[in-house]
C-alpha positions as CSV (number, residue, x, y, z in Angstrom):
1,X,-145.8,131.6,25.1
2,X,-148.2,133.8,27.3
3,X,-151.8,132.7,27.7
4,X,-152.9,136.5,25.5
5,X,-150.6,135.3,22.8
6,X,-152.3,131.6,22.9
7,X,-155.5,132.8,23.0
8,X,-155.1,135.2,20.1
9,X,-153.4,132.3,17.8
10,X,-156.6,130.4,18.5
11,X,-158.8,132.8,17.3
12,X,-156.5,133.5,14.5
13,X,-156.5,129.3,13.6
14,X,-160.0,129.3,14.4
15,X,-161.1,132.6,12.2
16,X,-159.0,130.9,9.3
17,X,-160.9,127.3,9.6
18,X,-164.1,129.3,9.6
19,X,-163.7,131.0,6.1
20,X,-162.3,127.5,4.7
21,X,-165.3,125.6,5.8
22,X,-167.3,128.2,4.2
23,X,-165.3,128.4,0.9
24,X,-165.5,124.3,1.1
25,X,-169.3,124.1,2.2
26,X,-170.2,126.3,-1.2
27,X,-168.0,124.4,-3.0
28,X,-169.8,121.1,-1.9
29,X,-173.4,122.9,-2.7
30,X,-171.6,123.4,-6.1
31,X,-171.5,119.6,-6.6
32,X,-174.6,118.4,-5.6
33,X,-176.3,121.0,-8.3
34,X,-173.8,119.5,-10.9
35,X,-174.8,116.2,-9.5
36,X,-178.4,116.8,-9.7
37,X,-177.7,118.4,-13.3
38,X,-176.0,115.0,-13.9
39,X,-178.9,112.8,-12.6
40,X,-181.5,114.7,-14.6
41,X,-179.9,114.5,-17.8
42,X,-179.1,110.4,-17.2
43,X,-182.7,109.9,-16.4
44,X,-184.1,111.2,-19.5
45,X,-181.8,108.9,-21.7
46,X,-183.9,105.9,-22.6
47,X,-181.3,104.2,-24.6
48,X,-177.8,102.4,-22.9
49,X,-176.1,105.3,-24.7
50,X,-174.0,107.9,-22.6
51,X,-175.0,111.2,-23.0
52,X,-171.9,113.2,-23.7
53,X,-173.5,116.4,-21.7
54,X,-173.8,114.2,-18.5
55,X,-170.2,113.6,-19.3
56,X,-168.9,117.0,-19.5
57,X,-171.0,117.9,-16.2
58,X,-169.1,114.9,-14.6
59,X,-165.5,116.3,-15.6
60,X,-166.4,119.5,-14.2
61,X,-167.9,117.5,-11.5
62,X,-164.5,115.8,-10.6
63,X,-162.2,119.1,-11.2
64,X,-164.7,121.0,-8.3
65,X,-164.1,117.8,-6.0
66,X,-160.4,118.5,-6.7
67,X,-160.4,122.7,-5.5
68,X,-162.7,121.7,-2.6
69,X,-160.9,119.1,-1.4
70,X,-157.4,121.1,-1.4
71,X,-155.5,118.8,-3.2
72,X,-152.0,119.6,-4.0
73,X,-151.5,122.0,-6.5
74,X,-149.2,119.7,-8.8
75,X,-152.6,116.9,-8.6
76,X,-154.8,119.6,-8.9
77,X,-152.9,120.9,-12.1
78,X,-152.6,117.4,-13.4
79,X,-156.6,116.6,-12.8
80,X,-157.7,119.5,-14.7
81,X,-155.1,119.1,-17.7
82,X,-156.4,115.5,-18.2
83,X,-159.8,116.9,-17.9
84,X,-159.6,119.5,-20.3
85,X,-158.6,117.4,-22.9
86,X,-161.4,114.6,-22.2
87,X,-163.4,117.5,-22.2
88,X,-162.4,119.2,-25.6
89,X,-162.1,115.6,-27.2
90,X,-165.6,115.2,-25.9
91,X,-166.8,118.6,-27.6
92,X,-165.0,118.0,-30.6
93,X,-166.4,114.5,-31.6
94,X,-170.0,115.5,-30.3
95,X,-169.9,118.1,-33.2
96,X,-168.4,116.2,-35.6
97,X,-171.7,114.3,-34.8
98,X,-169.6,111.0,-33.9
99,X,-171.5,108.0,-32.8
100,X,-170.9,104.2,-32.5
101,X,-170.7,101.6,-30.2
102,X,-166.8,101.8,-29.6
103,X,-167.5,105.7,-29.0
104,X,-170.5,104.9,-25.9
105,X,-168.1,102.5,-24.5
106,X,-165.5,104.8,-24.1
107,X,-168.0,107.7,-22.8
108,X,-169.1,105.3,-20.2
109,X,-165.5,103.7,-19.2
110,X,-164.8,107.2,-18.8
111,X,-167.5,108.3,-16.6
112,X,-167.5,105.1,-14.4
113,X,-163.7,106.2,-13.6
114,X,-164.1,109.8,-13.2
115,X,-167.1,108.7,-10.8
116,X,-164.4,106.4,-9.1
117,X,-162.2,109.1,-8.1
118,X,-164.1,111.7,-7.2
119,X,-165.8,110.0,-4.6
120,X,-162.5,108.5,-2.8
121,X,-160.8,112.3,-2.5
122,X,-164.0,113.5,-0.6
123,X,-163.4,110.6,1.6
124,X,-159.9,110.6,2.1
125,X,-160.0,114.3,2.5
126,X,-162.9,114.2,5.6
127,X,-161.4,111.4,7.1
128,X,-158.2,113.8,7.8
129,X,-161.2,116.0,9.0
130,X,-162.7,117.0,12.8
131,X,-165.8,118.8,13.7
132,X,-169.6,118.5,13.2
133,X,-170.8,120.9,10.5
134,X,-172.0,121.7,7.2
135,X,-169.6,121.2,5.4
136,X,-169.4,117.1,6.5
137,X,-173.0,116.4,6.1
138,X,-172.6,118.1,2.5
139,X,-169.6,115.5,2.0
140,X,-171.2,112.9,2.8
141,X,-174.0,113.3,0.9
142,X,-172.4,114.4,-2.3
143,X,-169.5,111.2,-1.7
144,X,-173.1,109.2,-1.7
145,X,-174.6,110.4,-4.6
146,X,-170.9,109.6,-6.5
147,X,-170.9,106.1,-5.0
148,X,-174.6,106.0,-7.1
149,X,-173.5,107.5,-10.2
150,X,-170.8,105.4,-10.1
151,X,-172.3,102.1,-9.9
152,X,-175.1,103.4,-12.6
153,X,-172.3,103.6,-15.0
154,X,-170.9,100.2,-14.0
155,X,-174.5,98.5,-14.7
156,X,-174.1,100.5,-18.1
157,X,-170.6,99.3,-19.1
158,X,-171.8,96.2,-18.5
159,X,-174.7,96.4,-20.6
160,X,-173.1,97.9,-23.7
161,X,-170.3,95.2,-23.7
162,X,-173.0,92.2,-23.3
163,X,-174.7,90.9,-25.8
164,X,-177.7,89.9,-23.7
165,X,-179.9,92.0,-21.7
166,X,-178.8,92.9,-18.0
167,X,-182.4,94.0,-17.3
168,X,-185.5,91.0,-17.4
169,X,-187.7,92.8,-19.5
170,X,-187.7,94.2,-23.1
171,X,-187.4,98.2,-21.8
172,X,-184.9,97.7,-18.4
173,X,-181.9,98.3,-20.0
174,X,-181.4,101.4,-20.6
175,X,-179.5,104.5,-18.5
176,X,-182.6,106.1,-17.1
177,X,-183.1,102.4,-15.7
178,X,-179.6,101.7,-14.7
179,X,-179.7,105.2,-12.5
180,X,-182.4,104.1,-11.0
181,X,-181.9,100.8,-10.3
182,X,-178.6,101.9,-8.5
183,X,-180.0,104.3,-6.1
184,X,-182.7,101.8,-5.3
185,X,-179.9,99.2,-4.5
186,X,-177.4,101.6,-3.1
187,X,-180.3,102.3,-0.7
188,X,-181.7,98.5,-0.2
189,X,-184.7,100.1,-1.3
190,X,-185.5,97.6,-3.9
191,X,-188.9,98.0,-5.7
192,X,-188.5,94.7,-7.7
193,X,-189.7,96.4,-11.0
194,X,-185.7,95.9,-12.4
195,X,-184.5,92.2,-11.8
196,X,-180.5,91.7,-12.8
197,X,-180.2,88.9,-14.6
198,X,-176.9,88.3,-15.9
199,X,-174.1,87.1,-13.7
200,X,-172.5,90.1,-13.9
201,X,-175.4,92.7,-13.1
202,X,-176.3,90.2,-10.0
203,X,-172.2,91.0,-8.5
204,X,-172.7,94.8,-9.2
205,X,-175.8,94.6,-7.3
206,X,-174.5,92.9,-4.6
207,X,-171.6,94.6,-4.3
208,X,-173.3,98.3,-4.2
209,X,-175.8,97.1,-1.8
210,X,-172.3,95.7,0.9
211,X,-171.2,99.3,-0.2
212,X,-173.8,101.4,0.4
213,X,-174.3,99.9,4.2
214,X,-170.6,100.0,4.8
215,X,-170.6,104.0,3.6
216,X,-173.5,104.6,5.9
217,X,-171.6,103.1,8.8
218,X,-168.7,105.0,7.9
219,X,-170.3,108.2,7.7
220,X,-172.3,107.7,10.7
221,X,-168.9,107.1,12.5
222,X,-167.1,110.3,10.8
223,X,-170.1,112.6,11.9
224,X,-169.2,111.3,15.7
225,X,-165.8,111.3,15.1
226,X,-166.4,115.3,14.3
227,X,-168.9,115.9,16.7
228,X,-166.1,115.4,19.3
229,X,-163.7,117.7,17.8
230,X,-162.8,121.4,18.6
231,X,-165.7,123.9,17.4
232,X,-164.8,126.5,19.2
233,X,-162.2,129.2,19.7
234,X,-162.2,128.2,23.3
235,X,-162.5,124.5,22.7
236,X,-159.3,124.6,20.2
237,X,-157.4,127.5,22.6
238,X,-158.2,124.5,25.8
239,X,-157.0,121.6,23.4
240,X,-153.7,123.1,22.7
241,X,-153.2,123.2,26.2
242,X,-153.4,119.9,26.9
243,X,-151.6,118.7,24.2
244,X,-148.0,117.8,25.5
């Protein structure tokens, strides 16, 4: 193939990757306002009960991660038919004004597994990933803010299927403290006003503390990992060449 012809099939590739990132960079900007929405809406729940709207905005949460993340059709297809029906079963029993403890710990079993997933297809999908933009800083923020969630609703399974507080104190456990308590731990923050006390709350703890340095590493190593990558026409036209 003649250099011309190389050189336009670059900018071609390259024009193309462009209007993906973008498509993916608004996607992820997308997630962290439904994240955000989902934060807002846990920390105003004072009680160990799931809110069923924090639920729904974490379904739709989890189908986004799916488009942005380009996941095969057939999965994608398959997400959002399971999700729909969480959803609607969601909708359906909220109305019917259904409540109980059997209900909350289904809610949160839920949640903690949809916050499970989502998390490992961003990661999965950036790790297949080169070059330094918005679009990976966006990933790994929103990927952290999952890993958060995710362990909130661990610390709250936990509580509604103990019979004794997780929390020292009369007032710890409850979601808006559970939210918090993770971010502060996924962090290593740790204010000391929320002390785990039960066996299990202490292993949660420990183990999102191990996992939120390991994900900094990791994304600290996939931002240099990207930063050496093609980012330009040029760049990608001069790597072809030297590919064998």
């Amino acid at each position: 193939m003649s250099a011309p012809a190389l050189r336009d099939r670059a900018r071609r590739r390259f024009v193309t990757r462009l209007r993906a990132d973008g498509a993916r960079t608004i996607g992820y900007t997308v997630l962290l306002a439904l994240l955000i929405a989902c934060y807002a809406l846990c920390a105003r729940q004072r009680t160990t009960d799931p809110n069923p709207v924090a639920f729904l905005v974490i379904l739709a949460t989890v189908a986004v991660v799916f488009r942005v993340t380009d996941a095969r059709p057939f999965v994608q297809h398959v997400a959002w038919a399971v999700l729909s029906v969480a959803a609607v079963a969601t909708i359906v029993a909220t109305l019917l004004g259904a409540e109980g403890h059997a209900l909350d710990v289904v809610l949160s079993s839920a949640s903690m597994l949809a916050l499970l997933v989502a998390p490992a297809v961003i990661i999965g999908h950036q790790a297949t990933r080169r070059g330094l933009n918005l679009e990976a800083l966006l990933a790994a923020i929103t990927a952290y803010v999952l890993v958060g969630l995710f362990f909130a609703f661990a610390l709250n399974l936990l509580s509604l299927t103990s019979s004794a507080p997780i929390f020292d104190g009369a007032e710890g456990d409850s979601l808006a403290n559970q939210v918090f308590f993770s971010f502060t731990t996924l962090t290593t923050t740790g204010y000391g006003n929320l002390v785990p006390v039960s066996t299990g709350a202490q292993t949660v703890a420990v183990a999102e503390a191990i996992t939120g340095q390991f994900f900094l590493i990791t994304a600290v190593a996939r931002i240099m990992r990207g930063a050496s990558g093609p980012a330009t026409a040029h760049d990608a036209l001069r790597s072809q060449k030297d590919t064998p």
